[in-house]
N, CA, C and O atoms as CSV, one atom per row, in Angstrom:
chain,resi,resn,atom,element,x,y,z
A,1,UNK,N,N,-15.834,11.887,4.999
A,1,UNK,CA,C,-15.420,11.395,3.700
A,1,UNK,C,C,-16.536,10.516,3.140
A,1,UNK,O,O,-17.048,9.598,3.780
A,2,UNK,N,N,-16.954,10.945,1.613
A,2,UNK,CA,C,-17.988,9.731,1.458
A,2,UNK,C,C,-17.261,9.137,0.515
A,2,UNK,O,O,-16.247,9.433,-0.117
A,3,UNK,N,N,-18.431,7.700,0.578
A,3,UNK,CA,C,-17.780,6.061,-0.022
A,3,UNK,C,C,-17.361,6.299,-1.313
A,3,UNK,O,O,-17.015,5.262,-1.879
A,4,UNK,N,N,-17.241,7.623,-2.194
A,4,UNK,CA,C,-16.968,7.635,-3.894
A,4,UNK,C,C,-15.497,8.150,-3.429
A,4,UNK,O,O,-14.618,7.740,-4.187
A,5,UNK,N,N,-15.025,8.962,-2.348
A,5,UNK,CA,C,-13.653,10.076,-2.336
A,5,UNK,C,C,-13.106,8.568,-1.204
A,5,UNK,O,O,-11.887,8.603,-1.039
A,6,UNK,N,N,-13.697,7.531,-0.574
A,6,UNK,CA,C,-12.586,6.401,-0.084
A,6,UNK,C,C,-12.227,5.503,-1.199
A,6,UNK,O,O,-11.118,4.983,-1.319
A,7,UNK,N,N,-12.995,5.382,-1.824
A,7,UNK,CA,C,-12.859,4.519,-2.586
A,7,UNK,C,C,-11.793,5.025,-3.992
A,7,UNK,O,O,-11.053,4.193,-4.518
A,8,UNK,N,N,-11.828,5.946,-4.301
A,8,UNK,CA,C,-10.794,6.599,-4.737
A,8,UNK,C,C,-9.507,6.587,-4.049
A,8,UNK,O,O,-8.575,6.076,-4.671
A,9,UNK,N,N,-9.309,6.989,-3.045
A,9,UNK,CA,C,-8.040,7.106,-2.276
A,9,UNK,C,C,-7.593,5.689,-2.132
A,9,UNK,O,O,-6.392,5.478,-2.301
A,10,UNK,N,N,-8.626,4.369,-1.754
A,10,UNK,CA,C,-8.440,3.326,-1.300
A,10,UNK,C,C,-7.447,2.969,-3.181
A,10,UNK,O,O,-6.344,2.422,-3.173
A,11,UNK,N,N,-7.988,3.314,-4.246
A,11,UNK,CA,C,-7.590,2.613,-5.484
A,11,UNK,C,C,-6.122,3.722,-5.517
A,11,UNK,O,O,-5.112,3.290,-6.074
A,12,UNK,N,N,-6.110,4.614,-5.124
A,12,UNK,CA,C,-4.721,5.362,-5.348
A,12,UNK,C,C,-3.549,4.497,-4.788
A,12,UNK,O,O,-2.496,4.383,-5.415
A,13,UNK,N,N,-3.785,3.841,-3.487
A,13,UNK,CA,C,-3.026,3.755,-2.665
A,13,UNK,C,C,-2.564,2.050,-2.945
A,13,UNK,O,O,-1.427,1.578,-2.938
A,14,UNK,N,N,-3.999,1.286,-3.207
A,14,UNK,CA,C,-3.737,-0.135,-3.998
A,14,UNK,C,C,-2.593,0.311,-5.041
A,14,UNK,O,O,-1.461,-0.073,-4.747
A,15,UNK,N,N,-2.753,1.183,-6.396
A,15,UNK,CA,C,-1.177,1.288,-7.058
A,15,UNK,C,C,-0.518,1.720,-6.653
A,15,UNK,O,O,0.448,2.031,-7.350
A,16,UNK,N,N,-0.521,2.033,-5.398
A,16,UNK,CA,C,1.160,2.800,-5.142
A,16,UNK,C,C,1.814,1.623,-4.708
A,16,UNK,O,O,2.885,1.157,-5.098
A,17,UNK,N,N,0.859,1.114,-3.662
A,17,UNK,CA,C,1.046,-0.660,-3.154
A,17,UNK,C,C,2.145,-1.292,-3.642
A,17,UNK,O,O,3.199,-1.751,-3.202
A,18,UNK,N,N,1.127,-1.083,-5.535
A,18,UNK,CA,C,1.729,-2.549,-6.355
A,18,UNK,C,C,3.003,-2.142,-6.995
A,18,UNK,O,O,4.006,-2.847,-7.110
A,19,UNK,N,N,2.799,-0.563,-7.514
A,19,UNK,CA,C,4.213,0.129,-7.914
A,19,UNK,C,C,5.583,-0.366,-6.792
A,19,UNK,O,O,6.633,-0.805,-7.261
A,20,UNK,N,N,5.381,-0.225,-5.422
A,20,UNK,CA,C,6.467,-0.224,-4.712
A,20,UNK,C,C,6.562,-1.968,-4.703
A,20,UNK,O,O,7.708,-2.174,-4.303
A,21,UNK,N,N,6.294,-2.514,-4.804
A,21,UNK,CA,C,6.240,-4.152,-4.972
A,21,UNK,C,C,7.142,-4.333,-5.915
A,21,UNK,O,O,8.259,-4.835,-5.791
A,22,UNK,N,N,6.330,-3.659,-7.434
A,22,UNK,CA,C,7.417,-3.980,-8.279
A,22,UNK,C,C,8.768,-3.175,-8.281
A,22,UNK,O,O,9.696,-3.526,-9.008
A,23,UNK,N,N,8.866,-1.901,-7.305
A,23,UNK,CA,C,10.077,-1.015,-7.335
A,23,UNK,C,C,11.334,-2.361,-6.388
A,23,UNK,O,O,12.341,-2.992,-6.709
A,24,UNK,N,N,10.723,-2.259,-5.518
A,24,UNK,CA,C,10.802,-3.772,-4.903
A,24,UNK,C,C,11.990,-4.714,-5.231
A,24,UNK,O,O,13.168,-4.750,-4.875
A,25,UNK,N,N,11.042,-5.627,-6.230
A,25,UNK,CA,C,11.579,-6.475,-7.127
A,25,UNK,C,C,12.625,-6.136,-8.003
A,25,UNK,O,O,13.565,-6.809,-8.425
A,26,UNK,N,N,12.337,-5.131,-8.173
A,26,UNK,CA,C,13.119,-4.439,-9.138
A,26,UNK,C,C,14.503,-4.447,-8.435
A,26,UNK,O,O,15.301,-5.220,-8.966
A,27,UNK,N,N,14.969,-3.758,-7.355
A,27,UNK,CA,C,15.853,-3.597,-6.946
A,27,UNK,C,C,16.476,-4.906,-6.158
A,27,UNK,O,O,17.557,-4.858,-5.571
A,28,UNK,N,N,15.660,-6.060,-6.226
A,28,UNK,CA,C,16.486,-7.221,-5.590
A,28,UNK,C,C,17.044,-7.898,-6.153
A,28,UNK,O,O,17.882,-8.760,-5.886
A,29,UNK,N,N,16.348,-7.339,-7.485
A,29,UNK,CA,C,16.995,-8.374,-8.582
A,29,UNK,C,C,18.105,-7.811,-9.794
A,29,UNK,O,O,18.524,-8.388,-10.798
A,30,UNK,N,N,18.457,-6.112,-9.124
A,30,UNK,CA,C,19.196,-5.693,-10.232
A,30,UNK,C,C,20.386,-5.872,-9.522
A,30,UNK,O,O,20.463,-6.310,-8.374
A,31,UNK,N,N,21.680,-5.381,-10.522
A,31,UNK,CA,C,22.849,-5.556,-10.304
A,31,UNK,C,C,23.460,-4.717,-9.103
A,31,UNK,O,O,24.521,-5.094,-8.606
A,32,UNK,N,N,22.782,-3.537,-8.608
A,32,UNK,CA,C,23.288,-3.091,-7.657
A,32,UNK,C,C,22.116,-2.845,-6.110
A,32,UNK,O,O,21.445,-1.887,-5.728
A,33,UNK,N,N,22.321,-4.117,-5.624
A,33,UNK,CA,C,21.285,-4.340,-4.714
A,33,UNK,C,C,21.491,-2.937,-3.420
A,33,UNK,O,O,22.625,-2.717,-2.994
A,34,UNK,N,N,20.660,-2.356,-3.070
A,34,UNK,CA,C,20.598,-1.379,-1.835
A,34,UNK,C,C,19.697,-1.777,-0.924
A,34,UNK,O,O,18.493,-1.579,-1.090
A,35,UNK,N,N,20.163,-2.341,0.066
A,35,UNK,CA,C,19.199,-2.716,1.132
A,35,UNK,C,C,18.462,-1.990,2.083
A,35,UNK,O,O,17.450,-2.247,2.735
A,36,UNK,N,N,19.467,-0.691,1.980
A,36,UNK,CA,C,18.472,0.369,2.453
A,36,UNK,C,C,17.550,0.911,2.297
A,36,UNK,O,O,16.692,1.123,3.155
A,37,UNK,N,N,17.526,1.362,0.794
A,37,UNK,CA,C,16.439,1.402,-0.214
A,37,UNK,C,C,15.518,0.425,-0.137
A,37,UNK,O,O,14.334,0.754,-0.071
A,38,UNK,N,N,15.771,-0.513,-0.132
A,38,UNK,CA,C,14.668,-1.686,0.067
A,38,UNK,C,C,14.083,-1.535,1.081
A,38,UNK,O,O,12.854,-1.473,1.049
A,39,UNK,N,N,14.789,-1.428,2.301
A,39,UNK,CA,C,14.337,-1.483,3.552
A,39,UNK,C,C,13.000,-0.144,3.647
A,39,UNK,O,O,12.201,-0.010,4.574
A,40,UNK,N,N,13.069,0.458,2.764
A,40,UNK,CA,C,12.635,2.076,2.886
A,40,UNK,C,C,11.121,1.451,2.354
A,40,UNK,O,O,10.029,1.592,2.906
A,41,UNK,N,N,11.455,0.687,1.046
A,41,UNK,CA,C,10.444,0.777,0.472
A,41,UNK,C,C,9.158,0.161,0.923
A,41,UNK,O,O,7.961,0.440,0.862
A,42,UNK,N,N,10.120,-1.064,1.537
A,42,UNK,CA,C,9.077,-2.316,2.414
A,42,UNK,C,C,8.252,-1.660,3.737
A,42,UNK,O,O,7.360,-2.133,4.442
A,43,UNK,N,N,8.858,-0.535,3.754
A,43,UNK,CA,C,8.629,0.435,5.319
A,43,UNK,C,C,6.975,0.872,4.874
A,43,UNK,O,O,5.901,0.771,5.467
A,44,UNK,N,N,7.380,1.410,3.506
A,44,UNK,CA,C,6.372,2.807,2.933
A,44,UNK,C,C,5.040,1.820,2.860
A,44,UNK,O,O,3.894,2.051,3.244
A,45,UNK,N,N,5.616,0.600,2.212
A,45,UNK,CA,C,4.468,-0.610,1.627
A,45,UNK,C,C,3.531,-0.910,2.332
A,45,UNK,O,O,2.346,-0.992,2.009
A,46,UNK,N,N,4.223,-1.170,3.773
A,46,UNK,CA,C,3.848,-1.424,5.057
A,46,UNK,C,C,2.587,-0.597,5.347
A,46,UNK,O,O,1.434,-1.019,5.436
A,47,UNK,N,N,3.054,0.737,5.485
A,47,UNK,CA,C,2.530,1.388,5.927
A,47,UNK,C,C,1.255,2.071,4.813
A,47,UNK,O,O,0.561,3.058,5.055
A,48,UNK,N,N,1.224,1.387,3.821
A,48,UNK,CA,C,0.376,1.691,2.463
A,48,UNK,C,C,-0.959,0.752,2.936
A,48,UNK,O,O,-2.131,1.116,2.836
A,49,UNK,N,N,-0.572,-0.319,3.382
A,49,UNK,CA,C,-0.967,-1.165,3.993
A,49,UNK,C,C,-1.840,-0.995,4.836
A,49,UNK,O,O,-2.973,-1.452,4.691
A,50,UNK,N,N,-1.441,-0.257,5.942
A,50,UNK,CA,C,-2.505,-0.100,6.913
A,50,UNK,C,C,-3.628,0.923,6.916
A,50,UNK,O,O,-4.648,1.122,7.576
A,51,UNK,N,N,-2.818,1.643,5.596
A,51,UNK,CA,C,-3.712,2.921,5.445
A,51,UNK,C,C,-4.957,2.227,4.752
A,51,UNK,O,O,-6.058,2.619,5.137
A,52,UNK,N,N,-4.909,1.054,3.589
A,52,UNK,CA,C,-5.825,0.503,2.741
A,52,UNK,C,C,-6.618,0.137,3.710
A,52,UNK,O,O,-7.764,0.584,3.757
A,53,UNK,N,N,-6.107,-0.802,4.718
A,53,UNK,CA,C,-6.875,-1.703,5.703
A,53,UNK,C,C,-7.904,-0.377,6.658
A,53,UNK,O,O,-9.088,-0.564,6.935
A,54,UNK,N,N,-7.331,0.574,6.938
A,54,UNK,CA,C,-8.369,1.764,7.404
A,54,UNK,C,C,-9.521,2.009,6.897
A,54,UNK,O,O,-10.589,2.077,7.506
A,55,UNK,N,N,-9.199,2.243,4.991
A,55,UNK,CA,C,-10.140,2.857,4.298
A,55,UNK,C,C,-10.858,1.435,4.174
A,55,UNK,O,O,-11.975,1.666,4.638
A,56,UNK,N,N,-10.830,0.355,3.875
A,56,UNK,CA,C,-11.688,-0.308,3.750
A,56,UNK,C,C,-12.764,-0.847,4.722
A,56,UNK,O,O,-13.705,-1.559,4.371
A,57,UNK,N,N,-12.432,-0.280,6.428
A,57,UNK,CA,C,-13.173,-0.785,7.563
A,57,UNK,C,C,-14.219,0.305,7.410
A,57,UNK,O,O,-15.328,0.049,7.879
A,58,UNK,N,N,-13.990,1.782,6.676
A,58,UNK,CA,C,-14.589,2.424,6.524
A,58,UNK,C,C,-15.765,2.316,5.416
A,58,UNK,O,O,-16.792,2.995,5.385
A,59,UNK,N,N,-15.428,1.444,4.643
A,59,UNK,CA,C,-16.482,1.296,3.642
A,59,UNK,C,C,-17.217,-0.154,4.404
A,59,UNK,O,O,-18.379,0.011,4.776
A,60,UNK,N,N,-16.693,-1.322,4.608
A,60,UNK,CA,C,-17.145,-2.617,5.471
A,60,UNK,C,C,-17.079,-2.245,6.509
A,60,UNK,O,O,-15.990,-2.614,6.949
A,61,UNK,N,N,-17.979,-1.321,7.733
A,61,UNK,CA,C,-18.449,-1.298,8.588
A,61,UNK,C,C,-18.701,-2.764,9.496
A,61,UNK,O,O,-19.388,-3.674,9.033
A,62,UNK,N,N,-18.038,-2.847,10.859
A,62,UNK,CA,C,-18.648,-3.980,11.120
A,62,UNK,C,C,-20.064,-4.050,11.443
A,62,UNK,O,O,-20.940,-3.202,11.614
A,63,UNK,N,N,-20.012,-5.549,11.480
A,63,UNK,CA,C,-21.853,-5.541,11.791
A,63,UNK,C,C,-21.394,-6.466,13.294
A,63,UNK,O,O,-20.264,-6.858,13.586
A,64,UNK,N,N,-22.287,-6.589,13.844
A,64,UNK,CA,C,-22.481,-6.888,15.228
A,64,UNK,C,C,-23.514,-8.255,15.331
A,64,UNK,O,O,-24.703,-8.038,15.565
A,65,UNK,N,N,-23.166,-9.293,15.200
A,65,UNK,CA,C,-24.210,-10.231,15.257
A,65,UNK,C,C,-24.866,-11.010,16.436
A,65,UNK,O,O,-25.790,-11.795,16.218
């Protein structure tokens, strides 16, 4: 994968991030709270999460000092 097609995926996945944040919010604060749904979403977020934290070790390579 090169650094133009991570860095793409890395910005896809930042809005899906922020979308489910606000889907989120959305649902804690409306009138018919589903905690399951929530629970689902915080799951996906999670896991949006680690995928970002992947693509970005891939672009910040560690260095070794």
């Amino acid at each position: 994968m090169d650094e133009d097609n991570v860095r793409a995926q890395l910005a896809l996945l930042m809005e899906e991030h922020r979308d489910l944040d606000d889907a989120i919010t959305a649902l804690e604060h409306g009138t018919s709270f589903d905690q399951l749904q929530v629970q689902r979403l915080k799951k996906r977020k999670l896991s949006l999460k680690d995928q970002m934290a992947k693509l970005r070790d891939l672009l910040l390579p560690d260095i070794i000092a």
